[in-house]
N, C-alpha and C positions, 0 to 999 in steps of 0.2 A: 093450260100450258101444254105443249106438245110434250113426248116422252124424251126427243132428240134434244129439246131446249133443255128440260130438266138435265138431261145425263152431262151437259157443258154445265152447268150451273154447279154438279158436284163435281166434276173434275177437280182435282188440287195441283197444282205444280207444289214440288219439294225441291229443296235446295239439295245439289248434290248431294250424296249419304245420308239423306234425311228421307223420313217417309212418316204414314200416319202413329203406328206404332210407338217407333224411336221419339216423336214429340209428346205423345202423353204420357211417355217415362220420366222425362225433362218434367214437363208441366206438375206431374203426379208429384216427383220431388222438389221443386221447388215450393209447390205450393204446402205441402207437408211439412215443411222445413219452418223448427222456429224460428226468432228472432237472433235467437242467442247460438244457433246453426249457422245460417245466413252470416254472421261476423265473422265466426273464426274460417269460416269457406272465405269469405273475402282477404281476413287479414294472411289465410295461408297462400292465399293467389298472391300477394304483395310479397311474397317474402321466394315467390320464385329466384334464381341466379341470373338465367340466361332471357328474362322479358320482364319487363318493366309495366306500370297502368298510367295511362296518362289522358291529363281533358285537353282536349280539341274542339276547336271551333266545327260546327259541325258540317261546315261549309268545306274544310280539308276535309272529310271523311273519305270519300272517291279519292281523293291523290294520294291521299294514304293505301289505303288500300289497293292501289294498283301498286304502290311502292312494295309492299310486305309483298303481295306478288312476282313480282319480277324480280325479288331474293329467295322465294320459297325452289328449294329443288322442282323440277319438273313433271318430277312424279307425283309432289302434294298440291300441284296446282290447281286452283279451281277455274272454270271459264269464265267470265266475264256474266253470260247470260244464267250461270249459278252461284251468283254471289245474291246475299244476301240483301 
């Protein structure tokens, strides 16, 4: 394999504010995290005021998510081509 093929092959794209780093902190905790972690993190995200969890067909996911965008102020916007 050439060294130009290899160095495309490690390239990574990160979603916006994301990079190598910031995701093995995420992965490091979550995967750290016990069972009985993991609940009360969940049941504390349910008990936010101002946002709600909800299941969606996963078919709306994209119309959703363009919607949460085109409400988000313009300075938290993410692009289109950095959305997850």
């Amino acid at each position: 394999m050439k060294k130009t093929e290899e160095k495309k092959m490690k390239k990574t794209k990160y979603p916006a504010g994301w990079n190598g780093p910031k995701i093995r902190r995420v992965l490091r905790h979550y995967e750290s995290q016990t069972e009985e972690e993991a609940i009360r993190e969940d049941e504390a995200a349910s008990e936010l005021k101002d946002q709600t969890l909800m299941v969606v067909p996963k078919k709306l996911v994209p119309e959703i998510t363009r919607l949460i965008e085109k409400h988000r102020p313009r300075s938290n916007r993410v692009p289109p081509d950095k959305r997850m």
